[in-house]
Gaussian input, Z-matrix of N, CA and C with variables (Angstrom, degrees):
# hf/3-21g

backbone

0 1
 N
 C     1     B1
 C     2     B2     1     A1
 N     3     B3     2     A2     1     D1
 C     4     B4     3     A3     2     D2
 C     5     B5     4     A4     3     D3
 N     6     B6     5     A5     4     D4
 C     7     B7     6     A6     5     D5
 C     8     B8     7     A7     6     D6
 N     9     B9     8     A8     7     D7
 C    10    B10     9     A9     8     D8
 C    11    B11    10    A10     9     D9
 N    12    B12    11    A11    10    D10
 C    13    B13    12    A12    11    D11
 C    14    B14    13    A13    12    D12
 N    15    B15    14    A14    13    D13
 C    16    B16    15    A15    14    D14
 C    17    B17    16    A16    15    D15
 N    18    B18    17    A17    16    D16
 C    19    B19    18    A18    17    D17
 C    20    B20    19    A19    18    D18
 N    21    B21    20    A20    19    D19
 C    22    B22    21    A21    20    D20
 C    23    B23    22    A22    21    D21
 N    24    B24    23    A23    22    D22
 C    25    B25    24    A24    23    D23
 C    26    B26    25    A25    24    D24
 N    27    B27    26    A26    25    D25
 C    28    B28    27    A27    26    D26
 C    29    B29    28    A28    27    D27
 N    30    B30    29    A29    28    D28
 C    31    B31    30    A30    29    D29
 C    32    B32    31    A31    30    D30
 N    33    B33    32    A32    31    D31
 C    34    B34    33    A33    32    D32
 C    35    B35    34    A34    33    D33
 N    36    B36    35    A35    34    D34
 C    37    B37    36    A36    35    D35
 C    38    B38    37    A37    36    D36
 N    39    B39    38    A38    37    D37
 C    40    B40    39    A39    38    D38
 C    41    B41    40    A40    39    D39
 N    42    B42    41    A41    40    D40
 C    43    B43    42    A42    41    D41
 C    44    B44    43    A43    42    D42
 N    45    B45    44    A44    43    D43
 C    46    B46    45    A45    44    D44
 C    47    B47    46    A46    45    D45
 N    48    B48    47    A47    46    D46
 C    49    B49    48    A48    47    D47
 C    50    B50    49    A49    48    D48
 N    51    B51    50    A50    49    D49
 C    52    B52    51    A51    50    D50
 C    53    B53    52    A52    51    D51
 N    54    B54    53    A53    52    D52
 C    55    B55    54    A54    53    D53
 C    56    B56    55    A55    54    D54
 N    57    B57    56    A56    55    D55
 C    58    B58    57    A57    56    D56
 C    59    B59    58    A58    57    D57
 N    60    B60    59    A59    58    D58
 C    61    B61    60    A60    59    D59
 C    62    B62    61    A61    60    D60
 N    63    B63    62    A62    61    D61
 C    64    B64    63    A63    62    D62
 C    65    B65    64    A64    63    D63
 N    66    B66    65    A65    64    D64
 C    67    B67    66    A66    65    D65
 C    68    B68    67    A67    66    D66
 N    69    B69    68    A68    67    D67
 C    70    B70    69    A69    68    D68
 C    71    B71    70    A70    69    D69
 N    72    B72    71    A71    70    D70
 C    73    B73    72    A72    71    D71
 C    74    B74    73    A73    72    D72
 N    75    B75    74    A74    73    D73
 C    76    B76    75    A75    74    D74
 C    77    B77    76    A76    75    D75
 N    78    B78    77    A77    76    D76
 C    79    B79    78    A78    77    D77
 C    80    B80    79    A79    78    D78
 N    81    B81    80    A80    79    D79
 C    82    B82    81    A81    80    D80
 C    83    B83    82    A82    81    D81
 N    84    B84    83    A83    82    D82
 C    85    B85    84    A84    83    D83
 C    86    B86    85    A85    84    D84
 N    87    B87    86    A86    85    D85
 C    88    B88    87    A87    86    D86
 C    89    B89    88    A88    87    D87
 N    90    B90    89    A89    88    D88
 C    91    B91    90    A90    89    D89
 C    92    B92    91    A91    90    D90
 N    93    B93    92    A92    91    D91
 C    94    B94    93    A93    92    D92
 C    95    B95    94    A94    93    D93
 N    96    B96    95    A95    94    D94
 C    97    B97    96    A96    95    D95
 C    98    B98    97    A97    96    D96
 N    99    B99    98    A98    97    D97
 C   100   B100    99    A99    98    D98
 C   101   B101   100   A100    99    D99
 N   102   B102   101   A101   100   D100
 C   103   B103   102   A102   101   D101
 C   104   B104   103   A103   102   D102
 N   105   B105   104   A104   103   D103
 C   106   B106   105   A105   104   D104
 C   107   B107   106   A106   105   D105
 N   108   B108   107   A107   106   D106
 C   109   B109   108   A108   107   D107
 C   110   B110   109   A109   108   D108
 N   111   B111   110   A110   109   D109
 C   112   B112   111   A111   110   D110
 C   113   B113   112   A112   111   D111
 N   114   B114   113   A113   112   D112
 C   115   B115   114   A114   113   D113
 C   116   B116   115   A115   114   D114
 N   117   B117   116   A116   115   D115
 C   118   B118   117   A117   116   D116
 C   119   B119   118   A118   117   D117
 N   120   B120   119   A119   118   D118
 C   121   B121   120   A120   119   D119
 C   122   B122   121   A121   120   D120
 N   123   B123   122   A122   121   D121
 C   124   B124   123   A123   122   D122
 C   125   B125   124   A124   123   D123
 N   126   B126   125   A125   124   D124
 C   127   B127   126   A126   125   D125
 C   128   B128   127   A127   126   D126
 N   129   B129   128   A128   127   D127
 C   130   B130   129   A129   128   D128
 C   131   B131   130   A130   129   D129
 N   132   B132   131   A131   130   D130
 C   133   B133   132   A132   131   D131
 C   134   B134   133   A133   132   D132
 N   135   B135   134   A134   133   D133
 C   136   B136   135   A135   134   D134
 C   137   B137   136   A136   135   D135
 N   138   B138   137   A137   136   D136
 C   139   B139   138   A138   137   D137
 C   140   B140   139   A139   138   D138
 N   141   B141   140   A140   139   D139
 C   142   B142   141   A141   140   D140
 C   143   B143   142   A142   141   D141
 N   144   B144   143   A143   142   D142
 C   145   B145   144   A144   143   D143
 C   146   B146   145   A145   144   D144
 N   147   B147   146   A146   145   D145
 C   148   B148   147   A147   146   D146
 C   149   B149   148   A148   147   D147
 N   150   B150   149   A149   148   D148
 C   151   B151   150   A150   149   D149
 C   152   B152   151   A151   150   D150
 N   153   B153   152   A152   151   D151
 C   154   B154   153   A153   152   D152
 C   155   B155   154   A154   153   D153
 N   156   B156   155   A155   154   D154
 C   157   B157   156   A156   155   D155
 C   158   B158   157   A157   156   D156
 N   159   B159   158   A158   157   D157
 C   160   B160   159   A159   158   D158
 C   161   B161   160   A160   159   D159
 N   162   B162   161   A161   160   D160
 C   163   B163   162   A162   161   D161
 C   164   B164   163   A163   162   D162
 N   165   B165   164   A164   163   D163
 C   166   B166   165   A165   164   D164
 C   167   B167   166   A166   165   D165
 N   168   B168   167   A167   166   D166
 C   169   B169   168   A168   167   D167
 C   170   B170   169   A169   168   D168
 N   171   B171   170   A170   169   D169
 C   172   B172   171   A171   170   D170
 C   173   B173   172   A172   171   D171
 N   174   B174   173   A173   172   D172
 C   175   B175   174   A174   173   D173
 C   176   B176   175   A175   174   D174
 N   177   B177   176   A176   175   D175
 C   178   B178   177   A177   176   D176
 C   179   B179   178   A178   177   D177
 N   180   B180   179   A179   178   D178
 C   181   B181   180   A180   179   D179
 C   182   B182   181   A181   180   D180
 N   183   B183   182   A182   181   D181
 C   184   B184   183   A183   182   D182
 C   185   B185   184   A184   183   D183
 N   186   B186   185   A185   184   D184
 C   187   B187   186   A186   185   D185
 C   188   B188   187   A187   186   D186
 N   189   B189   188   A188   187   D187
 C   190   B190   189   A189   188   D188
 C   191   B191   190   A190   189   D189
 N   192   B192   191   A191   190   D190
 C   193   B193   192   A192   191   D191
 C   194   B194   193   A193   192   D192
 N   195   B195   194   A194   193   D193
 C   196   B196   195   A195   194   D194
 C   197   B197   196   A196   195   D195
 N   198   B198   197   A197   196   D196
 C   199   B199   198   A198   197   D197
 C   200   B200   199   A199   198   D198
 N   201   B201   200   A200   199   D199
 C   202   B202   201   A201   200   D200
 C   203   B203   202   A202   201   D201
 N   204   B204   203   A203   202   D202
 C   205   B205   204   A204   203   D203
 C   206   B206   205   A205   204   D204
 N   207   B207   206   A206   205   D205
 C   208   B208   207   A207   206   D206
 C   209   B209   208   A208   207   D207
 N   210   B210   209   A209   208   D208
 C   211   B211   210   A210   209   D209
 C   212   B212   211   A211   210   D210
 N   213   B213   212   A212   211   D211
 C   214   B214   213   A213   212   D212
 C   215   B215   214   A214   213   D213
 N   216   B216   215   A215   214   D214
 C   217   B217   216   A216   215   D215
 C   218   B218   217   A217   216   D216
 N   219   B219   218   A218   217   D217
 C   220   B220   219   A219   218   D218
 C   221   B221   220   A220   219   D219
 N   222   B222   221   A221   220   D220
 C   223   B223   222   A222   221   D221
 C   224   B224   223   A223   222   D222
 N   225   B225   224   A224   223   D223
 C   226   B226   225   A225   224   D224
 C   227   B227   226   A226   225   D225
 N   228   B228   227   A227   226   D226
 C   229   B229   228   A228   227   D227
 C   230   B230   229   A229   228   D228
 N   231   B231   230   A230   229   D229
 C   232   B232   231   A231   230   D230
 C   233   B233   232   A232   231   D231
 N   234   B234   233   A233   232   D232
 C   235   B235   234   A234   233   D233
 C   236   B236   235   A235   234   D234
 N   237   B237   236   A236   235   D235
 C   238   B238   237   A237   236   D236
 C   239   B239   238   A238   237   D237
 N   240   B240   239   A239   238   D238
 C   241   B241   240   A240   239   D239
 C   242   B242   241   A241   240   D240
 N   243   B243   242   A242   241   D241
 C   244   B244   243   A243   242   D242
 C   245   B245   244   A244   243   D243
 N   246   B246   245   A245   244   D244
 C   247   B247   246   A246   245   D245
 C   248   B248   247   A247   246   D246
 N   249   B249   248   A248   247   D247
 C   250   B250   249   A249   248   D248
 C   251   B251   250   A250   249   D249
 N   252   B252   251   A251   250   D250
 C   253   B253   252   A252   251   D251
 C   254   B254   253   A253   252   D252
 N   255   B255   254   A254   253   D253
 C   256   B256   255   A255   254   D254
 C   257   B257   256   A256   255   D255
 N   258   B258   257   A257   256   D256
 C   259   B259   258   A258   257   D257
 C   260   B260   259   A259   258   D258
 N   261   B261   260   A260   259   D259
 C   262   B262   261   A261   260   D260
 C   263   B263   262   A262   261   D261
 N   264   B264   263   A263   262   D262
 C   265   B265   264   A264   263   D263
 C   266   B266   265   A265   264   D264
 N   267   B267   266   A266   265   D265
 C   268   B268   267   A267   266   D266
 C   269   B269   268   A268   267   D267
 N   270   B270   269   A269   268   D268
 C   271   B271   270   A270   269   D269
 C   272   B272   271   A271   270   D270
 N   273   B273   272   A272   271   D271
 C   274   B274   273   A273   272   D272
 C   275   B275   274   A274   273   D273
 N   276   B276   275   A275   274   D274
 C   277   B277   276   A276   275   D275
 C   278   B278   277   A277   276   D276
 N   279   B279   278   A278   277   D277
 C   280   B280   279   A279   278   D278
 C   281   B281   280   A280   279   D279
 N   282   B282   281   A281   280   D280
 C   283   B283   282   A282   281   D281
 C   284   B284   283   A283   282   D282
 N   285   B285   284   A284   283   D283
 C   286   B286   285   A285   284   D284
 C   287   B287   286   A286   285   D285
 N   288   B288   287   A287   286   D286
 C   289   B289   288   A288   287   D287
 C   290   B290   289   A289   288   D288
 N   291   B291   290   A290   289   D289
 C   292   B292   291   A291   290   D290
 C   293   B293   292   A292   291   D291
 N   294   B294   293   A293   292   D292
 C   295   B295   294   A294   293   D293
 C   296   B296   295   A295   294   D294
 N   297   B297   296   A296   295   D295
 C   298   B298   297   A297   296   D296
 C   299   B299   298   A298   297   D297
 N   300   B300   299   A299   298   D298
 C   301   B301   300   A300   299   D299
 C   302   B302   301   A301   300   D300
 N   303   B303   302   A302   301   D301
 C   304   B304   303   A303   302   D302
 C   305   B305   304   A304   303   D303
 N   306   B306   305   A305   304   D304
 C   307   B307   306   A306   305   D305
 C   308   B308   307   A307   306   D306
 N   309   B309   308   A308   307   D307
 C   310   B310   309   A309   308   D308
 C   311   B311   310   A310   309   D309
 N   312   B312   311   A311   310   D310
 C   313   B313   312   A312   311   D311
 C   314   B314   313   A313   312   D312

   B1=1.4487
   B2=1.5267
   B3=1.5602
   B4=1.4583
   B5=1.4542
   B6=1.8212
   B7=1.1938
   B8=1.6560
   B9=1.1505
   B10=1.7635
   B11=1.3079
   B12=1.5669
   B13=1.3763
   B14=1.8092
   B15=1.3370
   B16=1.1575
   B17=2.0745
   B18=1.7210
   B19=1.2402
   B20=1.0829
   B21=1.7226
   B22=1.2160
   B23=1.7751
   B24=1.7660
   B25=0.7037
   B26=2.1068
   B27=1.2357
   B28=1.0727
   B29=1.6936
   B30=1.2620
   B31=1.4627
   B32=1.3321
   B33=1.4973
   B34=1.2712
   B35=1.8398
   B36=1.5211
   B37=1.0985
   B38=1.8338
   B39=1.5532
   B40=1.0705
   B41=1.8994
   B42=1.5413
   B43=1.8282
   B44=1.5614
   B45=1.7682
   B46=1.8316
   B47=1.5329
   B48=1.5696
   B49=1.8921
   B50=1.1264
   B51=1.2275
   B52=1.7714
   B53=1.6546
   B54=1.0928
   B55=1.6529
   B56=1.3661
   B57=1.4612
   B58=1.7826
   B59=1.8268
   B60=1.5126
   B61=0.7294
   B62=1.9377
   B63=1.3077
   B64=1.0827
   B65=1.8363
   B66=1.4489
   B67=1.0875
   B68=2.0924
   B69=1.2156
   B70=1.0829
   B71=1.6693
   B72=1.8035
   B73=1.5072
   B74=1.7535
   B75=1.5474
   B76=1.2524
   B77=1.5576
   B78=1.7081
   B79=0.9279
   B80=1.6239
   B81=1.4877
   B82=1.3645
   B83=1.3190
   B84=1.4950
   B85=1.4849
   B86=1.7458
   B87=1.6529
   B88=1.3997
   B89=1.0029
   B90=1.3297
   B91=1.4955
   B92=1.2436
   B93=1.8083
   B94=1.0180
   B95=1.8034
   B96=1.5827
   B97=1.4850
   B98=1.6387
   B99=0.8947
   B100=1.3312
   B101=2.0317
   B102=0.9506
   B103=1.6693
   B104=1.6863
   B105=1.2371
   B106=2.0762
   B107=1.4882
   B108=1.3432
   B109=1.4966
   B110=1.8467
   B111=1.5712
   B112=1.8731
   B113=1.7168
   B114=1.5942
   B115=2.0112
   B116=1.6598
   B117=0.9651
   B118=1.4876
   B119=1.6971
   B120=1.4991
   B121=1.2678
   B122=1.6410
   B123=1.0451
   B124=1.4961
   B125=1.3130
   B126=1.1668
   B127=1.8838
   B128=1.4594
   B129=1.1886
   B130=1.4266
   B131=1.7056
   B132=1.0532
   B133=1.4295
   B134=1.6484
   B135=1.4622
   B136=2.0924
   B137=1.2564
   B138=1.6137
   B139=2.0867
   B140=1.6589
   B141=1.1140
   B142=1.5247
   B143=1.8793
   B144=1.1929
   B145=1.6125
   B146=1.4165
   B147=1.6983
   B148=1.6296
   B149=1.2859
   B150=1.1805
   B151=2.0409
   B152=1.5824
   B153=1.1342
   B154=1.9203
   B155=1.3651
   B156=1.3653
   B157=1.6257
   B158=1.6188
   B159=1.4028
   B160=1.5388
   B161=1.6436
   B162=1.3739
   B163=1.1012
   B164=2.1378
   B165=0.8968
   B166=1.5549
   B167=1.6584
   B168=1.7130
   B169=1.2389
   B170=1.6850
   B171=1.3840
   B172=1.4152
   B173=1.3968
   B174=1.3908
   B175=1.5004
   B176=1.4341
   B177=1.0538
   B178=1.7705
   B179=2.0224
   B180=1.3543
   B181=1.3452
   B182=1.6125
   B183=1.2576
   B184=1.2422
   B185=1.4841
   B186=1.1164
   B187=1.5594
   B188=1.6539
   B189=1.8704
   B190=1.6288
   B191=1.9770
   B192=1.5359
   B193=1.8227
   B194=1.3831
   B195=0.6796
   B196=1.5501
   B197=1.9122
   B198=1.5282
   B199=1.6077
   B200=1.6032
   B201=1.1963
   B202=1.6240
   B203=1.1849
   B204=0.8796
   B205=1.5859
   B206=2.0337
   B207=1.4413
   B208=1.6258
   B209=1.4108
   B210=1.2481
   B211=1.4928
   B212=1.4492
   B213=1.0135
   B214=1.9107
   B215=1.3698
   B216=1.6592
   B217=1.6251
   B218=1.6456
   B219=1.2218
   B220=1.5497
   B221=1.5335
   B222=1.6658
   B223=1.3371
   B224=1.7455
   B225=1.8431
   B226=1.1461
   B227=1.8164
   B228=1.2233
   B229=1.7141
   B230=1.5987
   B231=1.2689
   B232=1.7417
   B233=1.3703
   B234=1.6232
   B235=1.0268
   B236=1.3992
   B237=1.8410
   B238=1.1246
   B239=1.9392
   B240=1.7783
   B241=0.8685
   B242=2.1384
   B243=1.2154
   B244=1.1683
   B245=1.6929
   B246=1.2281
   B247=1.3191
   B248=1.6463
   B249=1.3186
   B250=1.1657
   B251=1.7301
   B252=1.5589
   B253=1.6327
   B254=1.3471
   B255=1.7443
   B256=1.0399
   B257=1.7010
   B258=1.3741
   B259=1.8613
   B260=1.1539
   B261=1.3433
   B262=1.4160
   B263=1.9093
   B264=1.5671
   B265=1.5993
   B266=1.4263
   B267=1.1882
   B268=1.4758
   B269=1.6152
   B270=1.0781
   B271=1.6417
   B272=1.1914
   B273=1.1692
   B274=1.7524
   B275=1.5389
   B276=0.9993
   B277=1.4612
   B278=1.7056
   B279=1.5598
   B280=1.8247
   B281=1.9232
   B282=1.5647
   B283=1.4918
   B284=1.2688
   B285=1.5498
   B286=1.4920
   B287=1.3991
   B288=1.5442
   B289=1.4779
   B290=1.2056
   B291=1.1634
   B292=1.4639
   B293=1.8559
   B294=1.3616
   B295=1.3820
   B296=2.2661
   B297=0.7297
   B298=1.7213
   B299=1.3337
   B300=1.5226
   B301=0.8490
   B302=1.6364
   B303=1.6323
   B304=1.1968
   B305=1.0595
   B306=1.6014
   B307=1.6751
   B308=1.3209
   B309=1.6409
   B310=1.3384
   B311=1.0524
   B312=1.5137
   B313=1.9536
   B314=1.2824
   A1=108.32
   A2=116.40
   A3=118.31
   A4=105.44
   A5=111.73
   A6=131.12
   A7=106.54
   A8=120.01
   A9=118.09
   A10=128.89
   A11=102.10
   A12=109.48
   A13=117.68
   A14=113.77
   A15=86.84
   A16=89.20
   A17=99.12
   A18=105.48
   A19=103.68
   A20=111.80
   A21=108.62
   A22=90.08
   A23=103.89
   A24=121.91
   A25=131.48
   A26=109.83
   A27=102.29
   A28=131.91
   A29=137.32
   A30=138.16
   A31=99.80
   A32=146.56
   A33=130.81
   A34=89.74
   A35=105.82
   A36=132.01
   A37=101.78
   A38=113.52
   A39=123.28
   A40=111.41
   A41=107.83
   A42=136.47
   A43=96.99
   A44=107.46
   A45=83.11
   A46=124.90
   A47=99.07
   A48=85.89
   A49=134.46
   A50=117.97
   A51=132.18
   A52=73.06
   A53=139.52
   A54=114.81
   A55=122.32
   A56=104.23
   A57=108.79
   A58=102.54
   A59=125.74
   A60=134.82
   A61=131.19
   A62=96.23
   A63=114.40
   A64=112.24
   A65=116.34
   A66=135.64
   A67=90.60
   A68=119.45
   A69=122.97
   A70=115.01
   A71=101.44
   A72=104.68
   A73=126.10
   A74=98.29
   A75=109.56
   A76=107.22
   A77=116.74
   A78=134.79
   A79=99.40
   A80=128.26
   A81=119.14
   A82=128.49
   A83=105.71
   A84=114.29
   A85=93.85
   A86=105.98
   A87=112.41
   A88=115.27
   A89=139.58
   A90=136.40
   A91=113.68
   A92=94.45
   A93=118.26
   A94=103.06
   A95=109.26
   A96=124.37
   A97=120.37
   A98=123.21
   A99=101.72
   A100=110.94
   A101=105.45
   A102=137.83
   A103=90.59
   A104=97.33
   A105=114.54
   A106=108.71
   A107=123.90
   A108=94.93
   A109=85.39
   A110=95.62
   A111=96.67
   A112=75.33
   A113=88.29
   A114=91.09
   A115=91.71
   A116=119.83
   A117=146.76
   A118=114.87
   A119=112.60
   A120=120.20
   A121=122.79
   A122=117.20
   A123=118.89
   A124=114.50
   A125=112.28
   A126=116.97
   A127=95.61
   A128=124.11
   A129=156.07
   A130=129.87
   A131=97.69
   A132=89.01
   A133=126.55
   A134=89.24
   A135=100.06
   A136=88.37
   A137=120.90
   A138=84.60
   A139=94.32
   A140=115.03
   A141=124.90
   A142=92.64
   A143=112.63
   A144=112.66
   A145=73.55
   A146=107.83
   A147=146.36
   A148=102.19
   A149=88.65
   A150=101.30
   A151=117.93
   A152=120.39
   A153=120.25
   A154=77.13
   A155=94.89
   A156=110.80
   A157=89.17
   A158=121.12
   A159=113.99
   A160=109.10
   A161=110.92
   A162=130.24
   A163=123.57
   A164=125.94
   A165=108.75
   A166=105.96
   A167=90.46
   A168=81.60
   A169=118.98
   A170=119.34
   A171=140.40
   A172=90.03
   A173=118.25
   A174=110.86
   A175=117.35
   A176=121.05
   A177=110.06
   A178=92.32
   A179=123.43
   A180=145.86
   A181=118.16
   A182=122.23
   A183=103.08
   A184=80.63
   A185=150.38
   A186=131.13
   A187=129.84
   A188=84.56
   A189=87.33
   A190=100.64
   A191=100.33
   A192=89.11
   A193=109.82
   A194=138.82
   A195=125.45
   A196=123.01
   A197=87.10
   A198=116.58
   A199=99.98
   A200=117.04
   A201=120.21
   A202=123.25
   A203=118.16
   A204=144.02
   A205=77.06
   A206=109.08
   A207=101.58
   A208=110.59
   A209=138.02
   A210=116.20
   A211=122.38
   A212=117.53
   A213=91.37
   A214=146.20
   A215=99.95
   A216=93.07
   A217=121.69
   A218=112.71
   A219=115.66
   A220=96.94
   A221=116.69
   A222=104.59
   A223=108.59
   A224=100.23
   A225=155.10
   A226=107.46
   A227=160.19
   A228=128.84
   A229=118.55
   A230=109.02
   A231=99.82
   A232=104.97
   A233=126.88
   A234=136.22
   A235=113.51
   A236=125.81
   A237=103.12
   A238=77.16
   A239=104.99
   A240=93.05
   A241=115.34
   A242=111.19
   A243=98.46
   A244=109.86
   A245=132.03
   A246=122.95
   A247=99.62
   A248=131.88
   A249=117.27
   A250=95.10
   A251=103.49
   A252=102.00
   A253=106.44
   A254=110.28
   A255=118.67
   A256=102.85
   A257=125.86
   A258=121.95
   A259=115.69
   A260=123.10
   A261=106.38
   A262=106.16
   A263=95.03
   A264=106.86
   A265=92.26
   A266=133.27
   A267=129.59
   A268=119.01
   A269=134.94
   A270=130.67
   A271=102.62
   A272=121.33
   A273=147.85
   A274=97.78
   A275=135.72
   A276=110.26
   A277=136.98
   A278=92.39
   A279=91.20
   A280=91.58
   A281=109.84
   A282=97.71
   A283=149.32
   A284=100.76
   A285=121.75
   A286=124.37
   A287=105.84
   A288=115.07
   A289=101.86
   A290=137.17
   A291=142.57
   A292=107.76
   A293=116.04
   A294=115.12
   A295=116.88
   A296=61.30
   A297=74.55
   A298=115.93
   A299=130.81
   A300=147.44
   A301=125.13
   A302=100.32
   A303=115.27
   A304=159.94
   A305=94.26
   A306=140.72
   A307=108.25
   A308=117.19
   A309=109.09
   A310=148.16
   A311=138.51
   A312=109.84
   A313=83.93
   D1=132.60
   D2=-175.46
   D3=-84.71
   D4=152.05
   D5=167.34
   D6=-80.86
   D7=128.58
   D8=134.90
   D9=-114.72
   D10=166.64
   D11=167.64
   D12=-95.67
   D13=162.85
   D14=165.13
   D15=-151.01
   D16=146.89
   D17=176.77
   D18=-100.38
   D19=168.96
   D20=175.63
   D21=179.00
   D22=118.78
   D23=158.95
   D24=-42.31
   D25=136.94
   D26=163.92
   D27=-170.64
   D28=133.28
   D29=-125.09
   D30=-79.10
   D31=-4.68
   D32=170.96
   D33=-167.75
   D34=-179.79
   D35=-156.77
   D36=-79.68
   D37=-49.82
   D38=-158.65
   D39=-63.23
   D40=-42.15
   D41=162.02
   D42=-42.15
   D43=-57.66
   D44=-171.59
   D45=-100.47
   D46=-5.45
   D47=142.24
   D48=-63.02
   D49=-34.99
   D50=-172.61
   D51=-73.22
   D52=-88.02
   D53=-143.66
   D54=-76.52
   D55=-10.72
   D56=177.50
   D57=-74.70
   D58=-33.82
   D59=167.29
   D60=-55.06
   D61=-40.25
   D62=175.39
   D63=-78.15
   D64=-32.65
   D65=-150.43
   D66=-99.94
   D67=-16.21
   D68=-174.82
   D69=-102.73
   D70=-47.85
   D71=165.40
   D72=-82.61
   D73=20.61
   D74=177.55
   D75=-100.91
   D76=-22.37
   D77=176.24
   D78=77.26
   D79=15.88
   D80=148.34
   D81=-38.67
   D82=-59.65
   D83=-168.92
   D84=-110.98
   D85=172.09
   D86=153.45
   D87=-113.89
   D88=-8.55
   D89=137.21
   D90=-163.24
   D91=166.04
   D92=-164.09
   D93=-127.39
   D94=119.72
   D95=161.45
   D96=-73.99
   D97=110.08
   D98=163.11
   D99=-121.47
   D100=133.65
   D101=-167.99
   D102=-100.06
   D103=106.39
   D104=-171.79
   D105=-73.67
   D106=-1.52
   D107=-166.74
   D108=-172.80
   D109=127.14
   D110=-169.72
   D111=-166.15
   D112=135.33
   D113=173.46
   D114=-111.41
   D115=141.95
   D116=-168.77
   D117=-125.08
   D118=111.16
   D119=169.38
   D120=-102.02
   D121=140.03
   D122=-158.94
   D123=-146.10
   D124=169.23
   D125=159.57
   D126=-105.15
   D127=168.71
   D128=178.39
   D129=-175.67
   D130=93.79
   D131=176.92
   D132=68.07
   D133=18.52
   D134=165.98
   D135=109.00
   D136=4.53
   D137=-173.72
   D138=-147.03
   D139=-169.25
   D140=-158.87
   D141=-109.04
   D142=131.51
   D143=-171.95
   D144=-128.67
   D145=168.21
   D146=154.78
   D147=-143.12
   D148=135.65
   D149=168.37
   D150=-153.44
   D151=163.76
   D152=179.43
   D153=-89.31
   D154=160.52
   D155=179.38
   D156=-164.87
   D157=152.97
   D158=146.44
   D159=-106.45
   D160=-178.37
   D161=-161.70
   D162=-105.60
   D163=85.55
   D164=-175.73
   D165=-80.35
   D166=133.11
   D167=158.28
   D168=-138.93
   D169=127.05
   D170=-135.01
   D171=-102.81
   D172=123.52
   D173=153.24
   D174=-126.24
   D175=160.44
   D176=-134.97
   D177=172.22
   D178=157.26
   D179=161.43
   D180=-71.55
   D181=164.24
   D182=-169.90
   D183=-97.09
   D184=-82.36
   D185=-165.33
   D186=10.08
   D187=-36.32
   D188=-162.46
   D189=-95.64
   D190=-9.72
   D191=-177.75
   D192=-51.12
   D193=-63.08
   D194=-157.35
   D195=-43.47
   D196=-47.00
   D197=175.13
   D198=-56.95
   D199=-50.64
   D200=168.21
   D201=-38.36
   D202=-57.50
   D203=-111.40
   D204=-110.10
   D205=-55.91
   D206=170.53
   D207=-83.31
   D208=-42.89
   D209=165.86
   D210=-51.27
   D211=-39.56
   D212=154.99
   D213=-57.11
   D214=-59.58
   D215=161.16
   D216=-60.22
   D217=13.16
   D218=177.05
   D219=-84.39
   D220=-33.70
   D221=-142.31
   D222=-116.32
   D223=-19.69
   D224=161.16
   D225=-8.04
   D226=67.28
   D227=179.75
   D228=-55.93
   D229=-0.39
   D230=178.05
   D231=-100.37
   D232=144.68
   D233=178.98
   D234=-72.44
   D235=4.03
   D236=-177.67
   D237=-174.84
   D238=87.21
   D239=-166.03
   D240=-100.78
   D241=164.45
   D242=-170.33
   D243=-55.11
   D244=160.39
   D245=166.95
   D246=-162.30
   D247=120.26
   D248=-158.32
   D249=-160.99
   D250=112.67
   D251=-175.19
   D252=-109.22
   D253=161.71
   D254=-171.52
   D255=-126.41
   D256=139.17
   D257=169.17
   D258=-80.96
   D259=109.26
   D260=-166.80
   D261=-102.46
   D262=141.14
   D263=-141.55
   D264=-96.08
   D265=-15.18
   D266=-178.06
   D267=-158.33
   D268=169.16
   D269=-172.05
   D270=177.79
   D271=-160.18
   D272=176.96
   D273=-87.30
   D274=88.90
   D275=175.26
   D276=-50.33
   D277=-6.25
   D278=-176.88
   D279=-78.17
   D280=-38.84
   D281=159.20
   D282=-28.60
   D283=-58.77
   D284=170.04
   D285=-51.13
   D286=-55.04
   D287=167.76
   D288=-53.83
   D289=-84.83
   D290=-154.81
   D291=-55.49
   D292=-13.98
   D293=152.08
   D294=-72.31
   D295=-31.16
   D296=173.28
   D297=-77.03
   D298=-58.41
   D299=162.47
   D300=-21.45
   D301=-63.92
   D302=154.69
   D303=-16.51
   D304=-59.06
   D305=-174.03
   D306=-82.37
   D307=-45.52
   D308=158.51
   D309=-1.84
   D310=138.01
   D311=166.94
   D312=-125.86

């Protein structure tokens, strides 16, 4: 069974504890990185935005993306928030397992 990651933008620090937290004692993910400070340029709505944002980054089984993928925008304040996974094709395997492991209930 494959591992992913998944990023996901989000507007301050306090949002992606509350969901890395949630996203960990949910046993979705086995962890969650979050990277405090990333300036982000975008379109929105016809025009050119910048904003601080930090960064989550989710590591988790692919079984569980989907389940992710709506527990965030559940928990999410942007109406259309980034969420963007990656398959990750190789690692440490005592890693891999122990991402699995995790995820378990």
């Amino acid at each position: 069974m494959p591992a992913i990651l998944i990023l996901s933008t989000i507007p301050e620090i306090k949002t992606g504890k509350h969901i890395a937290k949630t996203l960990v004692d949910e046993k979705l993910a086995a962890c969650v990185n979050i990277i405090p400070y990333i300036r982000s340029f975008y379109i929105w709505e016809g025009k050119t935005e910048e904003d601080d944002e930090a960064l989550m980054i989710i590591k988790t089984e692919k079984d569980l993306e989907n389940r992710i993928i709506q527990r965030i925008k559940e928990l999410h304040p942007y109406s259309l928030p980034e969420i963007i996974t990656f398959n990750i094709s190789g690692g440490l395997p005592e890693y891999l397992n122990w991402i699995f492991e995790s995820v378990r209930k």
